[in-house]
C-alpha positions as CSV (number, residue, x, y, z in Angstrom):
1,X,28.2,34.3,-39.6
2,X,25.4,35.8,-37.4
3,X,24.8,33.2,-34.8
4,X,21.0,31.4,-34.6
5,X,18.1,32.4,-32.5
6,X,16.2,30.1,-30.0
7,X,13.5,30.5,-32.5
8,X,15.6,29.6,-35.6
9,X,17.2,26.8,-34.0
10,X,14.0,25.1,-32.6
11,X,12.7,25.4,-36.0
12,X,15.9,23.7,-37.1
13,X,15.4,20.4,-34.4
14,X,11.5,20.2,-35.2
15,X,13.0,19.1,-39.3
16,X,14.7,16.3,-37.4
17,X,13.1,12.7,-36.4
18,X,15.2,12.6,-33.3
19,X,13.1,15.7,-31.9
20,X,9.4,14.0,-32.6
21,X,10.6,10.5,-31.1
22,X,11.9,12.2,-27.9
23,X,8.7,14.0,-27.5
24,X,7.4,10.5,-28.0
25,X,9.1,8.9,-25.5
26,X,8.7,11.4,-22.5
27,X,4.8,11.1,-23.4
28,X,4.8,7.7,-23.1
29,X,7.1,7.6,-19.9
30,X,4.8,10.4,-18.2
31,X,2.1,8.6,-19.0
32,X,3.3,5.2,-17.6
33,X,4.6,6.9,-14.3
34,X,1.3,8.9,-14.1
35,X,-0.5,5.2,-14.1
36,X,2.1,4.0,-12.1
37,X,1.1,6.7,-9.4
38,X,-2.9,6.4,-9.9
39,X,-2.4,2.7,-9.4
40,X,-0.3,2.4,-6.8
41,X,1.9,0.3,-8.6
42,X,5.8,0.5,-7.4
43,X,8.7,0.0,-10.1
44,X,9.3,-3.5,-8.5
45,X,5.8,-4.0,-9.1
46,X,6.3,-3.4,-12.7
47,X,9.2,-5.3,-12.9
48,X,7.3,-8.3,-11.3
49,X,4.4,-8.3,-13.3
50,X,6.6,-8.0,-17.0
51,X,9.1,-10.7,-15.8
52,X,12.1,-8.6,-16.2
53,X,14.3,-6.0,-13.7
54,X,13.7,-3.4,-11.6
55,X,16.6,-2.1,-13.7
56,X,15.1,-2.5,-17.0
57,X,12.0,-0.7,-15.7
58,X,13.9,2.3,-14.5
59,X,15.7,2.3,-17.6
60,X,12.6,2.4,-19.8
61,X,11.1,5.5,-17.6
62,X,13.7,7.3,-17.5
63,X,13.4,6.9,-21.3
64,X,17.2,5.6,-22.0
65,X,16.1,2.3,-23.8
66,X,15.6,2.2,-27.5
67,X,12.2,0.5,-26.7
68,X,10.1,-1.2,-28.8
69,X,6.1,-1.0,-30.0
70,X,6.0,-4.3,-28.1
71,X,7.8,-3.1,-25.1
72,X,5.1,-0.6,-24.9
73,X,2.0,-2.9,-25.4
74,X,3.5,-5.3,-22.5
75,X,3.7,-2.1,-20.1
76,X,0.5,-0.8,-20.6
77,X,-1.4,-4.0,-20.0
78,X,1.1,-4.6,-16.8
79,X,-0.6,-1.1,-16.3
80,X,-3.9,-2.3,-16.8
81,X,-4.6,0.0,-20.1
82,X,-4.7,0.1,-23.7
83,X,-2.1,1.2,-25.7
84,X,-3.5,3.7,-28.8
85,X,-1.3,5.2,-31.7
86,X,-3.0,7.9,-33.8
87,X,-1.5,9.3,-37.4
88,X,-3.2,12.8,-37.3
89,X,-2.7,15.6,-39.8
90,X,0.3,17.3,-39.1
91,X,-0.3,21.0,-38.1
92,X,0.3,23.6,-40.4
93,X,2.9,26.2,-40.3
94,X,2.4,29.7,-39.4
């Protein structure tokens, strides 16, 4: 059996939920951490103003925590934003 390109096998992940979650979650860590920065605001900081650990934060941005749509709506007003989630047309393969 010929073994799988690059190619084929990112094809193969982008089939799978798991893929589009991760991508997910690393958008919405970035994005949190990118606040975070702009703000001045220090993990502690965080952790202070949800009410919970400096280890829970870390976990969360590290994205290692099965976190929830409420999870997120707590951290971006802690952040001082808005959270937003879009269904958009998927794009079409070439």
């Amino acid at each position: 059996m010929k073994p799988k390109s690059f190619d084929d096998l990112y094809q193969e992940a982008e089939t799978h939920d798991d893929y589009w979650v991760a991508g997910l979650v690393q958008e919405f860590t970035e994005e949190s951490v990118h606040l975070m920065e702009s703000g001045g605001v220090s993990r502690s900081e965080l952790a202070r103003r949800l009410g919970t650990s400096l280890a829970y934060v870390t976990k969360i941005l590290r994205g290692n925590a099965n976190f929830t749509l409420v999870t997120m709506a707590r951290f971006s007003t802690a952040l001082g934003s808005e959270l937003s989630l879009q269904l958009r047309p998927a794009k079409a393969s070439p």
